[in-house]
N, C-alpha and C positions, 0 to 999 in steps of 0.2 A: 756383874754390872751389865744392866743391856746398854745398845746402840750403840756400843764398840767396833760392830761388822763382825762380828765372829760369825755369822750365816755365811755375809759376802763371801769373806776369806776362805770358809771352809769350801764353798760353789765353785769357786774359781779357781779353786786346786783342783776338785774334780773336774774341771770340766775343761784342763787344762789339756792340750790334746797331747803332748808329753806323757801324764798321767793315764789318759785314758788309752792310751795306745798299749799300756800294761795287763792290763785288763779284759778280761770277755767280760763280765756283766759290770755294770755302774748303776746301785741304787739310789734314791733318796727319797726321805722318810723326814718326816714332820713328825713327831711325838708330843708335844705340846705335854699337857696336864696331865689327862689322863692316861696314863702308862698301863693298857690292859694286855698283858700276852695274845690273847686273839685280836686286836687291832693293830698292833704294830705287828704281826704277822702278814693279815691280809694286805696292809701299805706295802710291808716290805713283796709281797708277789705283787699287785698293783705297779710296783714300778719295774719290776723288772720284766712284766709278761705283757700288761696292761687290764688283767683278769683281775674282775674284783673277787669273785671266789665267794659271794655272799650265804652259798648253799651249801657250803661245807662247813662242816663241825671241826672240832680243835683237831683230832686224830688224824681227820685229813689235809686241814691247813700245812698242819707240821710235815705228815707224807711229802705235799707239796712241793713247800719250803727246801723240803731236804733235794728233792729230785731237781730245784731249780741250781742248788749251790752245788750239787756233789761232785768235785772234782776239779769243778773249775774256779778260774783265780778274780777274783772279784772287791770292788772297792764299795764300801757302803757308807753313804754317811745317815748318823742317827742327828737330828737337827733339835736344839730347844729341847732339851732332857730335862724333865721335872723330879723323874723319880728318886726317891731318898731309900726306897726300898730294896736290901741287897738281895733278897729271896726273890724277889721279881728277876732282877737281872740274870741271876743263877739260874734261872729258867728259860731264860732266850738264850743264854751265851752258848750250851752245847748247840745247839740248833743250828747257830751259827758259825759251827766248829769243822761243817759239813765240808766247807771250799777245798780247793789245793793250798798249798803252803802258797806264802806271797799275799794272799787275801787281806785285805786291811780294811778296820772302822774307823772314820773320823764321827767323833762326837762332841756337838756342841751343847752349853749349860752354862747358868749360871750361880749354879752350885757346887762348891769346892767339895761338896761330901760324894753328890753324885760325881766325880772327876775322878774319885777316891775309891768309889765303886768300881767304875765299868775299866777305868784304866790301868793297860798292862805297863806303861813307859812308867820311869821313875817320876818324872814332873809332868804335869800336865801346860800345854801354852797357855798361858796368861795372856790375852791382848793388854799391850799398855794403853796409857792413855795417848791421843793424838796429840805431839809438841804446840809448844803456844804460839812458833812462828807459821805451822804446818797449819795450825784451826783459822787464824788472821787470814790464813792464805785462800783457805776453802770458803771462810765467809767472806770474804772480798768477793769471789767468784761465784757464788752464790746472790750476793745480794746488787750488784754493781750490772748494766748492760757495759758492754764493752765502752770503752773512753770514757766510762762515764763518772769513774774513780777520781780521777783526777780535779774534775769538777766541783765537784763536793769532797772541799776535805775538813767541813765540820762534820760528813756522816761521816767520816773514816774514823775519826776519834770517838765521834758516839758506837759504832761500832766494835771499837776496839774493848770498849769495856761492855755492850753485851758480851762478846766472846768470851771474857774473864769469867764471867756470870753461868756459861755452858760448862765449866769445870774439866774443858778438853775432852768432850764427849762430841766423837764427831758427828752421829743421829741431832743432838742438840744444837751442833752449829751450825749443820745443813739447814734441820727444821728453822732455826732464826735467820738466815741469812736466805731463805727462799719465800719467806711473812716480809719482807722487805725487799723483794725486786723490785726493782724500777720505782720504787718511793724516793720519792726528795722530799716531802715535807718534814724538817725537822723536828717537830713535835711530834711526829707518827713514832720516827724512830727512839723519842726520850720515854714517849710511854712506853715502849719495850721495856729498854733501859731500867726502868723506873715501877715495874710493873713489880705490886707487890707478892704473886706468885713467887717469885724469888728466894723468899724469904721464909716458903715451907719446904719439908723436911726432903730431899730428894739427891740423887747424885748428878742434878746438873739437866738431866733429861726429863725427867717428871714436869719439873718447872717450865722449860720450855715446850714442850708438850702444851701443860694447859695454857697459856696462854699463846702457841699457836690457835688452839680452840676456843678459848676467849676471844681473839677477833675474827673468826669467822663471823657471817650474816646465822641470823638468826632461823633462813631456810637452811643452812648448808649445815648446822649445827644438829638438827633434825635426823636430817642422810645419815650423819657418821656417825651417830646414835643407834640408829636402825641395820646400821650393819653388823654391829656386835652381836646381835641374833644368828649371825652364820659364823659357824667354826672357824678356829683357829689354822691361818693357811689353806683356809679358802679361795679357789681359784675364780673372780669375778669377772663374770662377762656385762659389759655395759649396760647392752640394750635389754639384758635381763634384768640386772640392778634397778634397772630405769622401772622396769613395768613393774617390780618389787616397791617402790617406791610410791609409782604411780595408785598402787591399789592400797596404800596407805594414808593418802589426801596427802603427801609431802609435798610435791612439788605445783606450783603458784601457774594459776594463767598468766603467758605475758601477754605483753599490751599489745605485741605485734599482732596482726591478726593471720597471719602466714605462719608464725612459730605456733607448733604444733606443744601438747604436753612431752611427746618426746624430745624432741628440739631440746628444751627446756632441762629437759633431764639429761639428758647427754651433755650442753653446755655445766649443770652439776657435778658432771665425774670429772671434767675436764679442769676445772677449779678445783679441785677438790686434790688433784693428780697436780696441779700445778704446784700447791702449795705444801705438797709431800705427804698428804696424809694415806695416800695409795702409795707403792711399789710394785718392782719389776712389773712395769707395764711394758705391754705390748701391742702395737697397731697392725692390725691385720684388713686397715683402710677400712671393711665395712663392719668390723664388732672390733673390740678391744678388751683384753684381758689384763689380769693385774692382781696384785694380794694386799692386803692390809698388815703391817709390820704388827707383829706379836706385841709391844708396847703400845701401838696405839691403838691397838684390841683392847689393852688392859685398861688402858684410859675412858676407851666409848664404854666398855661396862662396868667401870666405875662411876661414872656419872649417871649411867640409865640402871645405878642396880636397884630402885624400886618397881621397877616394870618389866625387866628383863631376868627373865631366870635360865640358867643350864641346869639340865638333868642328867648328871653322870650316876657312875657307880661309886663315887664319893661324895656325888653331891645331889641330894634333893629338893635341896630352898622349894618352897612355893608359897604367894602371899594371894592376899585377896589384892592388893596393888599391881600383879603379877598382870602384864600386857602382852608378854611374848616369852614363849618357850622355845630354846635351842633342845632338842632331845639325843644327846650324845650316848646314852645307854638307854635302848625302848623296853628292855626288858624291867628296868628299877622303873620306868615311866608307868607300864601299864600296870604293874604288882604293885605298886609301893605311891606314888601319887595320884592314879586314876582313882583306885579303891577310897583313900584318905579324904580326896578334894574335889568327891563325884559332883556336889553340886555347885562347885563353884568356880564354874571355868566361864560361866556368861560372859567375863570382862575380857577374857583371852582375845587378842585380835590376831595374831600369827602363833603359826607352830611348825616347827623344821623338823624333821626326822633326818637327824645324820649318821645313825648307826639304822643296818638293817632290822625289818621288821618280818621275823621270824618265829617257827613255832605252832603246834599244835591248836592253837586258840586265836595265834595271829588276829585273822579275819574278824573275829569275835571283837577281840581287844583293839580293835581298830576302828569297829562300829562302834561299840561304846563311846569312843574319844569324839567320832563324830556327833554323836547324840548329845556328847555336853559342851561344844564349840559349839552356840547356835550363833552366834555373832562374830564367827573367823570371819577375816578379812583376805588370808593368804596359809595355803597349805603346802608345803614343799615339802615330795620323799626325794632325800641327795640318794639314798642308795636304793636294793634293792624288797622284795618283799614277794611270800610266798604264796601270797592270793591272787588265784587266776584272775577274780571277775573284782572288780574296783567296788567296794559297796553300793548298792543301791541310795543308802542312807546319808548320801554324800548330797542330795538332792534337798537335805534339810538344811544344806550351807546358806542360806538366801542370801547373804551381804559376801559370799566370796567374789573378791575379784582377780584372784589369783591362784595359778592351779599348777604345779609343778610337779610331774615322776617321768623322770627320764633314763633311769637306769633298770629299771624293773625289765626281766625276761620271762617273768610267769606269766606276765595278764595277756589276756588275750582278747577282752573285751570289755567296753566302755558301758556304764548303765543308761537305759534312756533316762532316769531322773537327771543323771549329770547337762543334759540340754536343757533342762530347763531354770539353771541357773542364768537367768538375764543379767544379770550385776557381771558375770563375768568377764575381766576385761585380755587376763593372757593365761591360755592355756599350753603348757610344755608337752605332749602327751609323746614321753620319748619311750614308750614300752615296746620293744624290738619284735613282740610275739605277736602285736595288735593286727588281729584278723582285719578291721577297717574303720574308718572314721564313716559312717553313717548320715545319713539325709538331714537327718534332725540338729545337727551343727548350724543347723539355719538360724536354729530359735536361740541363738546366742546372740541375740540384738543387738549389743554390745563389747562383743569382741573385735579386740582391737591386735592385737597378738599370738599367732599360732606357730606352733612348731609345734611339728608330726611325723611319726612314723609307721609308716602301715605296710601290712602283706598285700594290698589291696591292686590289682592290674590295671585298673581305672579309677582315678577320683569321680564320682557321680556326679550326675549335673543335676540343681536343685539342691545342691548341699554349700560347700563352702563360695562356690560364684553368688551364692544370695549373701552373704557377709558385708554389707555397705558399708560399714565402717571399720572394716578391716583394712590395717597400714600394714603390719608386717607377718607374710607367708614365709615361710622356711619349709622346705619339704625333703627329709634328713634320712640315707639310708632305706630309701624305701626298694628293695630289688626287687622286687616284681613287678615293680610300674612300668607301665606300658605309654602311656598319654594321662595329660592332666585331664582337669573338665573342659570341657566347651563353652562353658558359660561365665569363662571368667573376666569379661565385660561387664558384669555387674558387679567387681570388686572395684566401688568409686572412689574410694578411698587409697586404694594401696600403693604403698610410696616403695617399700622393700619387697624383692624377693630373690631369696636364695633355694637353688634346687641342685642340692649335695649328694654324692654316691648312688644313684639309680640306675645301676646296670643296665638295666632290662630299658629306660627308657630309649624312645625311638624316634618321638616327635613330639613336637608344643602344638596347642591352639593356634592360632593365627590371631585368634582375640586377645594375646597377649597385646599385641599392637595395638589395641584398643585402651589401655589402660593409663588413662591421660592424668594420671598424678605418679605413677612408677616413677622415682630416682634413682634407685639402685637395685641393678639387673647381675645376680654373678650365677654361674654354671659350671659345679667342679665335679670331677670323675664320674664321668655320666657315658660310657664306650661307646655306648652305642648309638647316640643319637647326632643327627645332624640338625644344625643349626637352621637351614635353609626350608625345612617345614614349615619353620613363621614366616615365609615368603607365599608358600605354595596358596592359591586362593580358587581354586576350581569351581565354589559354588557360587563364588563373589557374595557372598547373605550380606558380610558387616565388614564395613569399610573404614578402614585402618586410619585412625585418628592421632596416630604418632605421642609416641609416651613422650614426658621433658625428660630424658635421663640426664645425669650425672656421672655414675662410674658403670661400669660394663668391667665385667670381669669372664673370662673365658678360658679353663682351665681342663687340662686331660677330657678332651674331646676328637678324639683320634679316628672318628667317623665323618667329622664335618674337612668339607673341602673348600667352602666357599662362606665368608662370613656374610650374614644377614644385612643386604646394604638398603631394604626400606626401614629396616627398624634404624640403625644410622642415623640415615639420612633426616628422622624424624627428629632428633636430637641433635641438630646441626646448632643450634642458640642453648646448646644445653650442657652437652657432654663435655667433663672435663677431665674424668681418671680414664685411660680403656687398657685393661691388661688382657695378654693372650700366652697362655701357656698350655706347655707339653703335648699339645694341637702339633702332629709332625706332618699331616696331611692337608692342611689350610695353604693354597697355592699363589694367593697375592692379595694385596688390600685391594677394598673396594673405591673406586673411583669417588665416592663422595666423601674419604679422608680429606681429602683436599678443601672440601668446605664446611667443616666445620670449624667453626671460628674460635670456641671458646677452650678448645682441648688443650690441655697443659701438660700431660702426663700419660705420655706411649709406652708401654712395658711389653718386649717379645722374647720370654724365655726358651728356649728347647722347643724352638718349630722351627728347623732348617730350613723349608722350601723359603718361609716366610721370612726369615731373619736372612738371608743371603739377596732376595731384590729389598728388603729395607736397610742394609748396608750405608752406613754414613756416604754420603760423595758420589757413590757407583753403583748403588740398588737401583735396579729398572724401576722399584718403586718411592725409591727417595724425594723425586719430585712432589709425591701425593703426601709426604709427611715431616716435609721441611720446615712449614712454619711454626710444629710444634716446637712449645720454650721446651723440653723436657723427654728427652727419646734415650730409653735405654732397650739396645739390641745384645742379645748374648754372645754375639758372635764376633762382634764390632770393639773395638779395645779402645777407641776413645769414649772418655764416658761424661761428656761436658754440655752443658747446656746449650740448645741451639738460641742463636744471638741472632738479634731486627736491629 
């Protein structure tokens, strides 16, 4: 039975530090469906190295494997085991036989045959069902703001018999008692109640499932449709879901005329997370990750299964109905559907590649695809792929607006056709090999979205600073950068930017300062550069018009002494997050902490000079940051809100 917690339960043993203190390595692995010897191989190196290994062949996977485990004592959990096949498993268990003694699998399923299979104890743990006073208790707490039980005690009875109705499936009593926060109207909660999903076939969770999905709005119902298209235990980042979305006409202009389409999209995960339909989410303040639970995967594509198809190596489906293709095995995709269904991909509007795209013909069989997607809307490679040069042919996409390969270490260069897609609205181009992003990124009229990786020691000017309606730059990994462009006063639009891991960088523009819609400014493992560049103005040309930020983030910057106080100071009616970390050499805050007015939220980890004068009480610089509601210092052991 699912939505027992048997994931939870099995996570939280691992990651128990008792447990893990036994152990040198701790994997974990997602198996889902398709149970192929080569993909729970490379997961299992995946987690334990972080190597996705897309270029090795099975001979050497296993080599791998072996040289990861041999000797030492190690925990692994297999998660969501479908397979029923006992010769499958008799094929990975020597493999797995490599560790020192002590080693141990935990495997989760919900298959008593597979249980039967892979396990060596005499019983396997059964999760019971959650007690009836235990489920009353969680949907209370679930569905009730604090005091507010008592208040309402006809919903306490009307809730008492949904619970009955969840058959002690605690997925199921979360899922109903989180569709009823903060409701008082009694009749909201009788049609739960009363809701005739009830009364089909299921163990308690299916039912409440659909009928969490039955009251969604009719836009959010859309979303959680469209995410079934991405594999099982897929890791989702927001602000990419959003522009996945966005290049799908999902989500609705609002009426504000300040809320942007992302806004808009963002406020959708955040419903969407509120009412359970995401898990293990994670706020990392300027992106947010998270997974979608394996039942309500099964759920979105059961409802979207006339337009959404997976292509494994058990399964081929394809209809002329067929709107979006998940491709879990490329090799069954290009042999065995390309050939069968060459002329009938016009209707396709997305296609995901989640296994690598490998092979002698690759490139070949990857033109072809593109010649019969004339009307893609979104092309995503999740992993990697052995053609240097990105087709040319990719320039017959006219309606893409979305462009994702972020794992690729072969390419090395972008086509000029690929600029001349105007429709495009977010391009990912995370190819680690990529000699450079080129001049011609101009003519992307419509890009709204970039994240980039290049060998390139300077961004050219005339390239991405023509981008006007670009909102969010990410600039990921790039270690040979030297300096951005100069001209990035013409990005009028851009509210985000993140510039992650560029060793080699050494100094910004100063026309950052110019960028009078920036909100969020973050800077993480960057060694070599100082901050104080975007002060320096020696030719005076362009005269710093003060971005409105909101969060500032400043992270392993162990060259910078002095933080940036016009940019600051520019953000005085603005700035409300500002975090500074692993900065050991940043020697005091700048005098205009003190004026700004709207800051909520001070964060100083692991910068001694700087966390010893910002000392609650007794920092020389406590004065300039007392009226923040919210100051945490590492070094300081009170951790309480400053109080007006």
């Amino acid at each position: 039975m699912g939505g027992l917690g048997k994931t939870s339960l099995a996570k939280s043993v691992c990651d128990a530090e008792n447990v893990k203190s036994h152990f040198e390595r701790k994997m974990e692995v997602c198996v889902s469906d398709d149970f192929s010897l080569k993909q729970v191989i490379q997961k299992i190196i995946k987690s334990a190295t972080g190597e996705r290994c897309a270029d090795l062949d099975g001979g050497e996977l296993i080599q791998k494997l072996e040289a990861i485990l041999n000797g030492r004592k190690y925990l692994l959990l297999l998660d969501d085991v479908w397979n029923e096949d006992a010769q499958k498993w008799l094929l990975l268990k020597p493999l797995l036989s490599k560790g020192a003694d002590g080693s141990k699998i935990i495997v989760t399923t919900r298959s008593q045959r597979v249980a039967e299979i892979m396990g060596t104890v005499n019983t396997a743990y059964n999760l019971s069902l959650l007690g009836q006073e235990d489920c009353l208790s969680l949907f209370y707490k679930c569905a009730f703001k604090e005091g507010q039980m008592e208040l309402y005690p006809n919903l306490v009875g009307i809730g008492k018999e949904i619970v009955a109705k969840c058959k002690q499936v605690p997925l199921a009593v979360i899922n109903m008692g989180t569709q009823l926060y903060g409701k008082t109207d009694e009749t909201e909660w009788k049609s739960v109640r009363d809701s005739e999903k009830w009364e089909e076939e299921g163990d308690g969770i299916l039912p409440a499932l659909k009928i969490s999905y039955q009251r969604l709005p009719t836009h959010l119902k859309r979303c959680l449709l469209y995410c079934s298209v991405f594999p099982k235990d897929y890791l989702f980042a927001d602000l990419l879901l959003v522009q996945f979305w966005m290049a799908h006409g999902l989500i609705l202009q609002s009426s504000n005329p300040n809320e942007k389409l992302e806004d808009v999209g963002l406020r959708y995960v955040r419903e969407l997370i509120s009412r359970c339909f995401f898990q293990d989410y994670e706020d990392r303040i300027v992106i947010a990750y998270f997974k979608m639970h394996d039942l309500m995967h099964d759920l979105a594509s059961s409802l979207a299964q006339n337009e959404f198809s997976i292509i494994s190596s058990q399964n081929h489906r394809f209809s002329k109905t067929t709107r979006h293709l998940s491709v879990i095995d490329s090799n069954s995709f290009f042999h065995r559907i390309l050939p069968k269904f060459s002329n009938e991909f016009d209707h396709v509007r997305s296609i995901l590649f989640a296994d690598i795209i490998v092979g002698p013909t690759c490139k070949t069989d990857f033109e072809k695809c593109l010649s019969g997607f004339k009307h893609l809307r979104s092309l995503e490679l999740m992993d990697d792929s052995e053609f240097k040069d990105f087709p040319e042919r990719i320039g017959v996409l006219k309606h893409l607006r979305y462009l994702h390969f972020f794992w690729n270490t072969e390419m090395t260069r972008l086509p000029k056709s690929l600029f001349k897609l105007q429709n495009l609205q977010a391009l990912v181009a995370g190819a680690k090999g990529l000699e450079g992003l080129p001049k011609d990124v101009r003519y992307m009229i419509n890009l709204r979205f970039l994240f980039l990786v290049t060998q390139q020691k300077r961004l050219p000017e005339g390239g991405i600073g023509c981008l006007k309606f670009l909102q969010t730059l990410y600039i990921f990994l790039c270690q040979n950068l030297e300096t951005l462009c100069e001209d990035m006063h013409g990005l009028k639009c851009l509210r985000k930017l993140f510039i992650v891991g560029c060793d080699s960088l050494i100094s910004l523009p100063r026309s950052i300062q110019c960028l009078t819609t920036l909100e969020e400014f973050c800077i993480l493992d960057c060694e070599k550069l100082d901050l104080m560049t975007i002060e320096e103005d020696k030719e005076k040309k362009i005269q710093p018009l003060s971005p409105p930020l909101r969060i500032v983030i400043f992270d392993n910057l162990p060259e910078t002494l002095t933080l940036p106080e016009q940019l600051l100071q520019g953000s005085a009616e603005s700035l409300q997050t500002f975090i500074i970390k692993n900065s050991p050499n940043i020697r005091e805050m700048p005098e205009c902490i003190s004026n700004l007015n709207k800051l909520q939220n001070l964060e100083i980890t692991r910068c001694p000079r700087l966390s010893k004068r910002c000392r609650r009480g007794t920092g020389e610089d406590w004065p300039k940051i007392k009226h923040i509601r919210r100051i945490e210092v590492d070094d300081d052991d009170s951790d309480e809100e400053t109080s007006h």
